[in-house]
Structure formats: structure tokens, C-alpha cells
TORKOL-4160 file (C-alpha; in steps of 0.2 Angstrom, whole numbers, padded with zeros to 4 digits, m for minus):
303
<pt num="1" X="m0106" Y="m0096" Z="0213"/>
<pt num="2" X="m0104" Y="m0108" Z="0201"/>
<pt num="3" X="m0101" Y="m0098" Z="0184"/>
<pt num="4" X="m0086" Y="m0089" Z="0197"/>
<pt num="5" X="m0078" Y="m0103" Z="0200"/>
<pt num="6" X="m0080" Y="m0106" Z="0180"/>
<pt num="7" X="m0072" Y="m0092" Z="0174"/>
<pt num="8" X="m0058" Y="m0091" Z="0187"/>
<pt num="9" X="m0053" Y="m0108" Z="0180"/>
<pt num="10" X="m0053" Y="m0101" Z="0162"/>
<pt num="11" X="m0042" Y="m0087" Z="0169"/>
<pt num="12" X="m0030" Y="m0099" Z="0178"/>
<pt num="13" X="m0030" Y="m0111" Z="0161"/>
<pt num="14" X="m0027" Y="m0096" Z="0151"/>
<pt num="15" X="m0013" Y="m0090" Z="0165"/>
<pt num="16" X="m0005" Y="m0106" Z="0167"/>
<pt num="17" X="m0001" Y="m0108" Z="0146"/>
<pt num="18" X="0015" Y="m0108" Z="0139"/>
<pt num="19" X="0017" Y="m0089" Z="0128"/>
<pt num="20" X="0021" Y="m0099" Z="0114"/>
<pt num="21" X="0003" Y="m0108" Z="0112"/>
<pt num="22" X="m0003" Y="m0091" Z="0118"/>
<pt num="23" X="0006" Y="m0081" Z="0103"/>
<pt num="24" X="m0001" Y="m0100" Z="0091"/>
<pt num="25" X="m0020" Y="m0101" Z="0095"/>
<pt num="26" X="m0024" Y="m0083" Z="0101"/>
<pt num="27" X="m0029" Y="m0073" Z="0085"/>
<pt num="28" X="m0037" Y="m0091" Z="0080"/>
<pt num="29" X="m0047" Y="m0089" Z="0093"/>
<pt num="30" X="m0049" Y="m0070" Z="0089"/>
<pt num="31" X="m0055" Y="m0074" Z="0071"/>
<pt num="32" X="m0076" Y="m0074" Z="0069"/>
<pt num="33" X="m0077" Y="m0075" Z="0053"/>
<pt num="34" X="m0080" Y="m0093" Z="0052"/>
<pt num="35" X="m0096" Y="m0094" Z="0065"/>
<pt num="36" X="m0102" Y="m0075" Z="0055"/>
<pt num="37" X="m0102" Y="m0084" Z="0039"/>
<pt num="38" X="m0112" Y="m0097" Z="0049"/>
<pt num="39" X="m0121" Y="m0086" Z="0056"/>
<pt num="40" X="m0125" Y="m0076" Z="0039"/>
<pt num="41" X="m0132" Y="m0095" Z="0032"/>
<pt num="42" X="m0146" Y="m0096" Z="0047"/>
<pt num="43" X="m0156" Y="m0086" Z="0038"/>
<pt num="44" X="m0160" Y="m0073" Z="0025"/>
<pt num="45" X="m0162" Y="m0058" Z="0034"/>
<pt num="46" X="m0146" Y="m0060" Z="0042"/>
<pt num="47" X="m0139" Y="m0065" Z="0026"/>
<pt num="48" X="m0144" Y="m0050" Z="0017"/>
<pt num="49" X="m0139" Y="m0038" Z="0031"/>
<pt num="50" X="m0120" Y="m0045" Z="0031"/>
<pt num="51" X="m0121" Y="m0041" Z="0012"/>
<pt num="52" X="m0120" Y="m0026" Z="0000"/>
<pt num="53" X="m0129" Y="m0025" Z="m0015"/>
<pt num="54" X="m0117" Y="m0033" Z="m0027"/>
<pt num="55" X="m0116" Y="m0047" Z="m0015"/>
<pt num="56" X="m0099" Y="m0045" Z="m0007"/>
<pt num="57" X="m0098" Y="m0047" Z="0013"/>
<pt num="58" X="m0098" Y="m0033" Z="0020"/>
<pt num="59" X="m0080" Y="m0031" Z="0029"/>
<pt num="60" X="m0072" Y="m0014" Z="0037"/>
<pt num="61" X="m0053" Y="m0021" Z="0037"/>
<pt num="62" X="m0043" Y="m0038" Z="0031"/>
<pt num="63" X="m0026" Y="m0044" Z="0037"/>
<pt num="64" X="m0019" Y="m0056" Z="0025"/>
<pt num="65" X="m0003" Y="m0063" Z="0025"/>
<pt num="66" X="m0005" Y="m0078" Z="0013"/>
<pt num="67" X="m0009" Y="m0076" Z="m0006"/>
<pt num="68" X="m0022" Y="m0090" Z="m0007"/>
<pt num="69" X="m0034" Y="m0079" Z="0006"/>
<pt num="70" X="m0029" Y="m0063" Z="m0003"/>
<pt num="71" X="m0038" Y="m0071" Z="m0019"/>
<pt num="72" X="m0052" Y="m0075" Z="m0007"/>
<pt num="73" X="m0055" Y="m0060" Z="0001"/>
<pt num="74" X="m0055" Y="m0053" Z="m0018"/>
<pt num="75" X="m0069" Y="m0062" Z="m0024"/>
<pt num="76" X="m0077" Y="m0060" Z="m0008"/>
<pt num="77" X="m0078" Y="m0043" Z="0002"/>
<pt num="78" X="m0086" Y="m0032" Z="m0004"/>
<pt num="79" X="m0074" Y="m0016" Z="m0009"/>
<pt num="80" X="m0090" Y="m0002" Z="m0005"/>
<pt num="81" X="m0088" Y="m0006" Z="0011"/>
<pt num="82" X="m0070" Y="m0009" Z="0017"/>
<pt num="83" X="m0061" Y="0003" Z="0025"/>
<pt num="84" X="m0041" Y="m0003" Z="0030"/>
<pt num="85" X="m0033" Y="m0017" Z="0019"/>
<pt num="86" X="m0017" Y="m0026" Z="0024"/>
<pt num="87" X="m0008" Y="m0038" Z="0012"/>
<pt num="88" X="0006" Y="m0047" Z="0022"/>
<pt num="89" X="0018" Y="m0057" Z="0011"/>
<pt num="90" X="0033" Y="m0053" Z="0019"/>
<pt num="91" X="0028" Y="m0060" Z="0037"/>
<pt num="92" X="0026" Y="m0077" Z="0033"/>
<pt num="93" X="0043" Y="m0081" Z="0026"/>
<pt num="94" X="0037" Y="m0100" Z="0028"/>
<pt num="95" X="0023" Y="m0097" Z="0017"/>
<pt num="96" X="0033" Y="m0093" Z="0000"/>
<pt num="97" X="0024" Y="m0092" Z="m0016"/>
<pt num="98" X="0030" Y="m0091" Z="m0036"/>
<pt num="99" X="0033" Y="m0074" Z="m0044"/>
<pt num="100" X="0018" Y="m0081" Z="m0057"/>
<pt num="101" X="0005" Y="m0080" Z="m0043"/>
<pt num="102" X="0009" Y="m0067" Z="m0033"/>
<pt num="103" X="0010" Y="m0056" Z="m0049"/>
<pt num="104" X="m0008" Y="m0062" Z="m0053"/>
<pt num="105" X="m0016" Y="m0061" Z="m0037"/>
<pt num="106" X="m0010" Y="m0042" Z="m0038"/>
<pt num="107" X="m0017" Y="m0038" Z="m0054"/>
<pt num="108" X="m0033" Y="m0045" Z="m0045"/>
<pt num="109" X="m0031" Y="m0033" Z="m0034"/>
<pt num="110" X="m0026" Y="m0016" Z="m0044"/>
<pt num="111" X="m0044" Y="m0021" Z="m0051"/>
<pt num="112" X="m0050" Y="m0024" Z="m0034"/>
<pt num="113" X="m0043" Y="m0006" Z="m0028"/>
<pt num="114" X="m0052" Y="0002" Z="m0042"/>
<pt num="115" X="m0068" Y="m0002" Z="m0035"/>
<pt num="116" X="m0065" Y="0004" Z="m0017"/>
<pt num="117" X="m0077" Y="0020" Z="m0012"/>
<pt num="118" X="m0072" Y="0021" Z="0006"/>
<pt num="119" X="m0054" Y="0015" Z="0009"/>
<pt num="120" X="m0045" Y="0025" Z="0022"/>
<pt num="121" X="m0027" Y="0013" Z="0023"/>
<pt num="122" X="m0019" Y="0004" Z="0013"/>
<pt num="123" X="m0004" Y="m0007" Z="0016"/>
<pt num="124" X="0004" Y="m0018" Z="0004"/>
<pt num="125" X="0021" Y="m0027" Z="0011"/>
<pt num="126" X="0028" Y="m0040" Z="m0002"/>
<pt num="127" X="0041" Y="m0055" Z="0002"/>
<pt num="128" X="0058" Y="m0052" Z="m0002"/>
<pt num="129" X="0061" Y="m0067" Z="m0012"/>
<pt num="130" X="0049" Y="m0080" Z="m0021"/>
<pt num="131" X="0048" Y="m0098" Z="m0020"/>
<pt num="132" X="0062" Y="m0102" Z="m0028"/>
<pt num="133" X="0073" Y="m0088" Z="m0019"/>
<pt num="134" X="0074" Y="m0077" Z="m0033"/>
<pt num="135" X="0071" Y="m0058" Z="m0028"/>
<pt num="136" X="0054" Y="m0055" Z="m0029"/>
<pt num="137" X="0050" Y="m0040" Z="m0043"/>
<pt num="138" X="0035" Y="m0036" Z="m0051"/>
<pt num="139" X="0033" Y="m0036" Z="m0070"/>
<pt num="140" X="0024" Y="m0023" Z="m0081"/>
<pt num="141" X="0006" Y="m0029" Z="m0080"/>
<pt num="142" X="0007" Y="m0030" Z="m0061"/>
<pt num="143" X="0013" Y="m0013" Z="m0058"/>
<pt num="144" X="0003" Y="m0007" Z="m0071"/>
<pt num="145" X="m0014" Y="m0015" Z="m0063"/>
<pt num="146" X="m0007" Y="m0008" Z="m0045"/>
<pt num="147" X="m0003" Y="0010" Z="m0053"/>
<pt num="148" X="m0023" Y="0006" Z="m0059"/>
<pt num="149" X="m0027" Y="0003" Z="m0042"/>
<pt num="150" X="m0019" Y="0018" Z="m0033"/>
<pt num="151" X="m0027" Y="0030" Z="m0046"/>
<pt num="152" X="m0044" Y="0023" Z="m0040"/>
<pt num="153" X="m0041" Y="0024" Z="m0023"/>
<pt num="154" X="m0033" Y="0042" Z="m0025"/>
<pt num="155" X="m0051" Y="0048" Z="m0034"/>
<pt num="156" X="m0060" Y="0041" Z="m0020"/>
<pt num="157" X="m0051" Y="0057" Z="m0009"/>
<pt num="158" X="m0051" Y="0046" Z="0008"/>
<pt num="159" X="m0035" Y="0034" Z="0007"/>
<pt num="160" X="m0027" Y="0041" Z="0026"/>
<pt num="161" X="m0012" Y="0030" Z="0026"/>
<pt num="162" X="m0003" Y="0020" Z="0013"/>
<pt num="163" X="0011" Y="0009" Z="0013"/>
<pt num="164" X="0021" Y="0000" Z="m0002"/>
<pt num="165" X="0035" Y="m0009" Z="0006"/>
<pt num="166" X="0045" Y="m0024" Z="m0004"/>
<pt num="167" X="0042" Y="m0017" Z="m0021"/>
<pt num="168" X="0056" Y="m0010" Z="m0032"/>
<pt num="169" X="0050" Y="0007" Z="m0039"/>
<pt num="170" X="0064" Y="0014" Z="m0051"/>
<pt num="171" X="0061" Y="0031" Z="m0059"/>
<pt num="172" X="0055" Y="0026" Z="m0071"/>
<pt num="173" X="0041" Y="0015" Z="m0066"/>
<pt num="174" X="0035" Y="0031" Z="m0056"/>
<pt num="175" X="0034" Y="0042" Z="m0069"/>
<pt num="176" X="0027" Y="0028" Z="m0084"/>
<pt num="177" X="0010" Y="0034" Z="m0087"/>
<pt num="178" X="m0004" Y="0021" Z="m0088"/>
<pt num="179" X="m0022" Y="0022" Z="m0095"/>
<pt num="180" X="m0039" Y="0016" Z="m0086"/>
<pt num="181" X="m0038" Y="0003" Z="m0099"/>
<pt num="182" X="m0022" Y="m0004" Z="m0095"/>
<pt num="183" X="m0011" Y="0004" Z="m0111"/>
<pt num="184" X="0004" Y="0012" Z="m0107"/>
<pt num="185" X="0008" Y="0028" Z="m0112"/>
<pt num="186" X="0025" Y="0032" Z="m0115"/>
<pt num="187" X="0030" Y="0049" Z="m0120"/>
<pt num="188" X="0047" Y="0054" Z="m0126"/>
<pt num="189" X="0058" Y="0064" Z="m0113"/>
<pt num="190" X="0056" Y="0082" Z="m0122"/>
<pt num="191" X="0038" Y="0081" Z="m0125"/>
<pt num="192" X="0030" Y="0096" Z="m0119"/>
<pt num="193" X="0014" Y="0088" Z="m0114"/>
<pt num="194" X="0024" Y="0076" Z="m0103"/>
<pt num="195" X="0014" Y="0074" Z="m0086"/>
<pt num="196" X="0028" Y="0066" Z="m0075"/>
<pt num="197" X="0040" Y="0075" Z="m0066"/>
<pt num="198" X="0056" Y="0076" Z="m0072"/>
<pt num="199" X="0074" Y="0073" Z="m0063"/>
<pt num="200" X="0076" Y="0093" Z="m0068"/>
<pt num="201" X="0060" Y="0099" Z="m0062"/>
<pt num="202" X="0064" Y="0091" Z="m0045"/>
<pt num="203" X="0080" Y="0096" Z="m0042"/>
<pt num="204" X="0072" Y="0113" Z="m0045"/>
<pt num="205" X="0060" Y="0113" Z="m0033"/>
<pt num="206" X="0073" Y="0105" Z="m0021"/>
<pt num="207" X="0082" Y="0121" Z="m0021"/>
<pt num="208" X="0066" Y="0130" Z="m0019"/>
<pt num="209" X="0057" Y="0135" Z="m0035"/>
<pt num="210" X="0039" Y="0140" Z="m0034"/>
<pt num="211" X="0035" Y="0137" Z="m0051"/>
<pt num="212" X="0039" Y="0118" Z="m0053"/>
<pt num="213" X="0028" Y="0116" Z="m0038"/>
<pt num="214" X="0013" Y="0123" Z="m0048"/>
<pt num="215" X="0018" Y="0112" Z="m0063"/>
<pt num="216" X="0017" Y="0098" Z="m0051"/>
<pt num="217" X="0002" Y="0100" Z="m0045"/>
<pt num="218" X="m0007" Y="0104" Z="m0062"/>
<pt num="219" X="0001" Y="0087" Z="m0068"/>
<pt num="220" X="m0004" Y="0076" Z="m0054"/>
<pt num="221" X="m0025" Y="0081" Z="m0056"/>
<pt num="222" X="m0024" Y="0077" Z="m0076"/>
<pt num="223" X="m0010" Y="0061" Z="m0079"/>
<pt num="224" X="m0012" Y="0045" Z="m0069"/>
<pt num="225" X="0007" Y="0040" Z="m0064"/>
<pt num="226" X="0012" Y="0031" Z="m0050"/>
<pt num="227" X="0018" Y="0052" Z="m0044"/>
<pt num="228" X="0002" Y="0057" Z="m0051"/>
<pt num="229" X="m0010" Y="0045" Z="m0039"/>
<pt num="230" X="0002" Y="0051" Z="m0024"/>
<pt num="231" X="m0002" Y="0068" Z="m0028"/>
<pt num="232" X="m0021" Y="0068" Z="m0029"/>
<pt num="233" X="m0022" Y="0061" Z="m0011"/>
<pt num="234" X="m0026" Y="0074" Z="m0005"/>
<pt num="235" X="m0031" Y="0064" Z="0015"/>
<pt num="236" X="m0014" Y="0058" Z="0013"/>
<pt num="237" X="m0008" Y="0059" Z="0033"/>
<pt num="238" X="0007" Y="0042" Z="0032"/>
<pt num="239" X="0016" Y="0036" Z="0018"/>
<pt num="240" X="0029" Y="0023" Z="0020"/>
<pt num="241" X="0039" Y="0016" Z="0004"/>
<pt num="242" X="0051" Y="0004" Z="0013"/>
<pt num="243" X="0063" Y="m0010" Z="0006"/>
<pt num="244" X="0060" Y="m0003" Z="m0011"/>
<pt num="245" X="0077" Y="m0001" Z="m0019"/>
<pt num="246" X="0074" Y="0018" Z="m0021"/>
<pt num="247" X="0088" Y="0027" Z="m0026"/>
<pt num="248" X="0092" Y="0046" Z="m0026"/>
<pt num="249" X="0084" Y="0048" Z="m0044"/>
<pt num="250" X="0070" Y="0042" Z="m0040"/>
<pt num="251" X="0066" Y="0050" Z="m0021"/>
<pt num="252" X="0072" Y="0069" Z="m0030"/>
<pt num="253" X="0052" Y="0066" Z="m0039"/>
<pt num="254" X="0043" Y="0064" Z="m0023"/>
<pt num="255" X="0045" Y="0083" Z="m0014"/>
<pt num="256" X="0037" Y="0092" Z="m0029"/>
<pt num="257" X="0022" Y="0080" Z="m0027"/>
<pt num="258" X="0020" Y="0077" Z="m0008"/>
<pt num="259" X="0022" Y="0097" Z="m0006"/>
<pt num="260" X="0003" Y="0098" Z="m0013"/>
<pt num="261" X="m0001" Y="0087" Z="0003"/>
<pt num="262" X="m0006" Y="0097" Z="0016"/>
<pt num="263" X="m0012" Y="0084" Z="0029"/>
<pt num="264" X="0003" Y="0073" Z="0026"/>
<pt num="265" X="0013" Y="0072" Z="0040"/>
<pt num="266" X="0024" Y="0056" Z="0040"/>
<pt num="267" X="0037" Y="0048" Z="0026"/>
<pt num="268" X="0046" Y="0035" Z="0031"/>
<pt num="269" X="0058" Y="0027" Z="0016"/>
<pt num="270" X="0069" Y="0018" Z="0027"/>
<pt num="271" X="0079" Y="0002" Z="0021"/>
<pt num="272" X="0080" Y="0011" Z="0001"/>
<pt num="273" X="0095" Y="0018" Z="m0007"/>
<pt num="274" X="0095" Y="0034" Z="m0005"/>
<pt num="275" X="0112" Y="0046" Z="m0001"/>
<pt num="276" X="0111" Y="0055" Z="0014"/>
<pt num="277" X="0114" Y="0070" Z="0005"/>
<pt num="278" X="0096" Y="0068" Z="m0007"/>
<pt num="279" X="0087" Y="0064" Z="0011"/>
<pt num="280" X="0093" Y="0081" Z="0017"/>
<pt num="281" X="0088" Y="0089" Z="0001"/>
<pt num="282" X="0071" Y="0082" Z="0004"/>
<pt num="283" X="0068" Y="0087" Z="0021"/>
<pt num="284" X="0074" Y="0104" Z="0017"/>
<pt num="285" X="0060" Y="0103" Z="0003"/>
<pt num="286" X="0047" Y="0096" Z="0012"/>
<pt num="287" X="0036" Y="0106" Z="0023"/>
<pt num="288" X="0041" Y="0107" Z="0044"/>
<pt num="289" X="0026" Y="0099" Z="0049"/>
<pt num="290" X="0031" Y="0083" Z="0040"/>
<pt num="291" X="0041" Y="0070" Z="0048"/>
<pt num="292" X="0054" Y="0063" Z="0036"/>
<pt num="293" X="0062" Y="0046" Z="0042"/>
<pt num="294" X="0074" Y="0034" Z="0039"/>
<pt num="295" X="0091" Y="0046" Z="0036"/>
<pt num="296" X="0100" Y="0034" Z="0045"/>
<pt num="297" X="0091" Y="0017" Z="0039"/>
<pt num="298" X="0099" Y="0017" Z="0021"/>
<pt num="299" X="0106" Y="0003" Z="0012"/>
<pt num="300" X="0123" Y="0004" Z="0002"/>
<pt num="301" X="0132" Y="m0008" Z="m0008"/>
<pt num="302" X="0152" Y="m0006" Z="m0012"/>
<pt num="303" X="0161" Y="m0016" Z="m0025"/>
């Protein structure tokens, strides 16, 4: 009788809180990492089973929103065993951080993603501005190291979902080529080896020609774009690029390449922009049983 009357006054404490501590101290409360990694230091058995062999915790997802955890989580999960990462940036606006760091810490993670054997979702969501209130875009090296990343996780064959929102991908970030190494390869626009897509090829396809679509698909199993890494996931169900400042020359690449996927079944590119008539271009091109969203989310600017 006595544990009743214990745990019907934690359910009336709990009841009686005001929703904002509630919505404050919950997922605190939530969180076990703390008294695992406690845990873990009891003794070694129990430290070696929350471990893999390099020596990384043995994590199936993270949720980060801050820069400062994602540089721990890095150096601290192991990436054999994780299955779902989500990095945050743009839900704690109070929580700004300098283009410098958040460029490094993604570098860290294209390195990271390479490693990953068994990662099923991937969701990346950066801050619209930086510290300083500058709009927050990436430089060379960062998308380079994240193109790095997506090529790993693309070869591993079991990414599911993938989301990239907050990152500015022009046409010809998507179709620059970039080398295990880290050397970019940039070929000139007639070459005849060239692996990415061009704007040609994709209008093509758009208006339905089968032969670009094998072109396509050879080039995305032998280059390692940001279009090529798209097209070799082949688990691919979601993909959402949101608040990228895609514009129509860039979205005409994506059908010859998302055609290949035959599990995919959602896109969403809301909040790019994209004209309404490149959207419906793209819906005729992409298969029925993929759900094309965000027609009616695009952003326009009139001077």
C-alpha cells in the first residue's frame, strides 16, 4: 500500500506541473547516457560490452542540436554501430555558433560518415545564420568532406532516409566531382568523360528520353558527385533538401538520378527556389509512386 500511495504522488506531482517545466526537464530526464557511461565504469565486462572493437560506445541513434556535442559524439560513438543521426543546428537559434566552427565540425563529420557500415538515416539541418548573423554557407572543404561522407554512406547500400536542409547546393556544387582523397576534379564542360549530369541531359530526360536515364545511371555507380552519391542509394525511401536555395538549374539534375531509385518514395524540396513550372516538370518525370512535395512552399524574390 505504501509504494501506491508513492507512485500516485509522483503521478499527481507530475500532473500538477506547469507544461513549460514539463516541455524544460522532460527529455533531461529522458536522457541515460550519463548513469550508462557510469554504468559502463563499474566494471570491465560491462565496459567492454557498451564498446566495439575500436573503442567507440556503441550507440544506435544521436540527436544533437549544439556543435560542441556533435564534436563529442564524433570522437565517441562508435560509427559501426550507429544506425540514425540527427544534427540539429537550426533548433537552437539561441545557441549560435561561427561559420569557422561549424565548418570544421562538418569536415569531422564527412570523415565520420565514411566510416559508417550500418546507417539507415541521416539528417543534417544547419542554422540559417551564424554568430555574427551572416547567412551561414559552407565553403569548399566542407562541402567537399560532406560530398566524402555521402559517398561513404551511399557504398554502405543501407542509408533509408536522408535529409539536407539549410545548405545552399547550387548546380554546380552537385555536379563538382570529388576524390576519396579530398582533390577536386574538375572537368571542363565538353569533355566526354564527364560524369555529372548536365542541364541538357536533364531537360532530356524531363521530356522523357530513355537514353539519358541509362547515362545517368552508368555515371552515378563510377564518379562520386554530390548526384552521384544520390544515385547509388539504392534503400533510398525519403529525401528531403529543404531551405537550400535550390533553383530550377539545379532541381532539372535530380529526376535523371532519383529515376534509378526504386524504393524511393518521398522528395520534399520545400522552402527552395524552384518555379512551379520545373516542379511540374519533375513530377511528370519522376515515377507515380513518388511523392513530390513542396509545389506550393517556394520562395521567390522580386526586385
Amino acid at each position: 500500500m505504501e509504494g501506491t500511495g508513492e507512485a500516485d504522488f509522483r503521478v499527481c506531482f507530475i500532473a500538477r506541473c506547469p507544461g513549460e517545466l514539463l516541455l524544460e526537464c522532460g527529455p533531461r530526464c529522458l536522457d541515460r547516457a550519463q548513469p550508462i557511461g557510469r554504468l559502463a565504469s563499474t566494471c570491465r565486462s560491462l565496459a567492454s560490452g557498451l564498446r566495439s572493437g575500436p573503442g567507440g560506445l556503441r550507440v544506435g541513434a544521436v540527436v544533437i542540436s549544439t556543435v560542441d556535442a556533435l564534436q563529442v559524439a564524433l570522437a565517441s560513438a562508435s560509427p559501426e554501430d550507429l544506425l540514425s543521426l540527427t544534427v540539429d543546428l537550426a533548433s537552437r537559434g539561441d545557441k549560435r555558433s561561427c561559420r569557422p566552427e561549424v565548418e570544421r565540425v562538418l569536415q569531422e563529420l564527412g570523415d565520420y560518415l565514411v566510416c559508417t557500415t550500418s546507417l539507415q538515416a541521416l539528417r543534417v539541418r544547419l542554422a540559417s545564420f551564424d554568430l555574427s548573423m551572416e547567412r551561414l554557407r559552407l565553403g569548399p572543404q566542407s562541402w567537399e568532406a560532406l560530398v566524402r561522407g555521402l559517398n561513404g554512406v551511399a557504398n554502405c547500400g543501407r542509408l533509408r532516409t536522408l535529409e539536407l536542409s539549410y545548405i545552399t547546393i547550387k548546380a554546380s556544387q552537385a555536379t563538382q566531382s570529388v576524390r576519396s582523397g579530398g582533390r577536386v576534379l574538375r572537368r571542363a564542360a565538353t569533355s566526354p568523360t564527364r560524369s555529372s549530369v548536365g542541364a541538357s541531359q536533364a531537360a532530356s530526360i524531363l521530356r522523357g528520353s530513355p537514353g539519358v536515364a541509362v547515362t545517368a545511371a552508368a555515371a552515378a555507380k563510377s564518379a562520386s558527385t554530390f548526384l552521384d552519391a544520390l544515385g547509388q542509394m539504392d534503400e533510398l525511401e525519403e529525401l528531403r533538401l529543404t531551405h537550400d536555395e535550390i533553383f530550377g538549374s539545379t532541381a532539372q539534375l535530380l529526376p535523371p538520378v532519383l529515376t534509378s531509385l526504386t524504393k524511393l518514395r518521398q522528395v520534399d524540396l520545400t522552402r527552395n527556389h524552384i518555379p512551379k513550372q520545373v516542379m511540374e516538370e519533375m513530377r511528370g518525370a519522376l515515377p507515380r509512386r513518388v511523392q513530390l512535395a513542396g509545389d506550393d512552399q517556394q520562395t521567390f524574390f522580386f526586385y
